[in-house]
C-alpha positions as CSV (number, residue, x, y, z in Angstrom):
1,X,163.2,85.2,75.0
2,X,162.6,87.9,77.9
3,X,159.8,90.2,78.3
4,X,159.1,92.9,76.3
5,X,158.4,95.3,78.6
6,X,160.2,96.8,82.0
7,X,159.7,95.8,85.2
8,X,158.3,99.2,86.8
9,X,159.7,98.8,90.5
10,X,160.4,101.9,90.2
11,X,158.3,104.0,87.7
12,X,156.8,107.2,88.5
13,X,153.3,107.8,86.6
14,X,150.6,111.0,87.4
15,X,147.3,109.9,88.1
16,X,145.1,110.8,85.2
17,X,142.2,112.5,87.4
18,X,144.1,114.8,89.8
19,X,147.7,114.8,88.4
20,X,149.7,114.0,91.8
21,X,152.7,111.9,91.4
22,X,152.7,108.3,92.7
23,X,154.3,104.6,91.8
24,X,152.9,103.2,88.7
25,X,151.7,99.7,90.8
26,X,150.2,102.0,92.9
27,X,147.6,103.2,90.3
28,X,144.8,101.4,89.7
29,X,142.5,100.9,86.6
30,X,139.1,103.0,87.2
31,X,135.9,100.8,85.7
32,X,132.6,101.9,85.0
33,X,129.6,99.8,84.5
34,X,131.6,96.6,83.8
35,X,133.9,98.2,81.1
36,X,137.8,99.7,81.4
37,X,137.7,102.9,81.0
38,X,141.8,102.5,80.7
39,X,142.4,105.7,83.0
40,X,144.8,104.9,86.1
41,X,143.9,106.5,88.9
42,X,145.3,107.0,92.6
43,X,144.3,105.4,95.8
44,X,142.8,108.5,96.9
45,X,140.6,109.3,93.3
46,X,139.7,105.1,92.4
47,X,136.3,104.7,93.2
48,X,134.8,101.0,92.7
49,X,132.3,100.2,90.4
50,X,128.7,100.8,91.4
51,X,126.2,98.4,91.3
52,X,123.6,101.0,91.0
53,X,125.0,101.9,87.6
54,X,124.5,98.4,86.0
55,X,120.5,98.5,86.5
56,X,119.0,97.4,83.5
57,X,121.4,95.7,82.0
58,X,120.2,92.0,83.3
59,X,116.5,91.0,83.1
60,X,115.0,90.8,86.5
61,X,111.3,89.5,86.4
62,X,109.3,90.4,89.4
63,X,105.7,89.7,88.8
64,X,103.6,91.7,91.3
65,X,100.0,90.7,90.0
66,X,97.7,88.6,89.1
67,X,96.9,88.4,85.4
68,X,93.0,87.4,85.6
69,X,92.2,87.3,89.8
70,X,89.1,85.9,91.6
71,X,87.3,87.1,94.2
72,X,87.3,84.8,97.5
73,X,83.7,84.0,97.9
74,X,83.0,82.6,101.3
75,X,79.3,81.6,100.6
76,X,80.6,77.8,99.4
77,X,82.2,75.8,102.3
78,X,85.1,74.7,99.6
79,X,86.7,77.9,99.3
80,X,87.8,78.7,102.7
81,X,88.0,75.3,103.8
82,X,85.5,73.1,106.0
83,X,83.4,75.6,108.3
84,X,82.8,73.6,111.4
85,X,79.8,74.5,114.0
86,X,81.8,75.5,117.7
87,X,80.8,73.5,120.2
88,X,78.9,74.7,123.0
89,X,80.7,75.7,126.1
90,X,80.9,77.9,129.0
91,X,83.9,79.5,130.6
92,X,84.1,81.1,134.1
93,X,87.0,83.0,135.1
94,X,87.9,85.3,138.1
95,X,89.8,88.6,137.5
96,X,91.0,89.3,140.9
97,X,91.7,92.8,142.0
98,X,93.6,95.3,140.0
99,X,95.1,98.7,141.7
100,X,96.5,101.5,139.6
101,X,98.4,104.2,141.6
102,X,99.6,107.6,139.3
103,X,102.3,109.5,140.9
């Protein structure tokens, strides 16, 4: 049993946006948000889908807050970590000379 439908090497078909003339297997199925729209379209009116159109339509969880915060309180040594008394010490060091010409 053969198919039930033509080849189409040669088929002519108009572009359901702008009208022009073209090859039927150059025309290409225009989709928006996911779904065919079943409109064929030309290589010069096909747009591809857009991303930006499908916001919303998966959950996105993006948690920006606390629900009950604390306050960092610095008066117990636990919180920050363990404060440690610097050691005494001296340091010398010698500059040199700097000269700044402007032009």
């Amino acid at each position: 049993m053969g198919n039930r439908f033509a080849s189409g090497n040669r088929a002519i078909a108009e572009c359901d946006i702008c009208g022009f003339r073209y090859k039927l297997r150059q025309l290409k199925e225009l989709i928006v948000k996911t779904r065919n729209t079943n409109i064929k379209a030309c290589p010069e009116c096909w747009n591809p889908d857009q991303p930006q159109l499908q916001l919303g339509m998966y959950p996105v969880e993006d948690p920006q807050a606390l629900r009950n915060p604390r306050p960092d309180f610095t008066g117990y040594p636990q919180s920050r970590g363990q404060v440690v008394e610097p050691l005494a010490m001296t340091i010398t060091t010698f500059v040199g000379r700097v000269t700044v010409r402007t032009t």
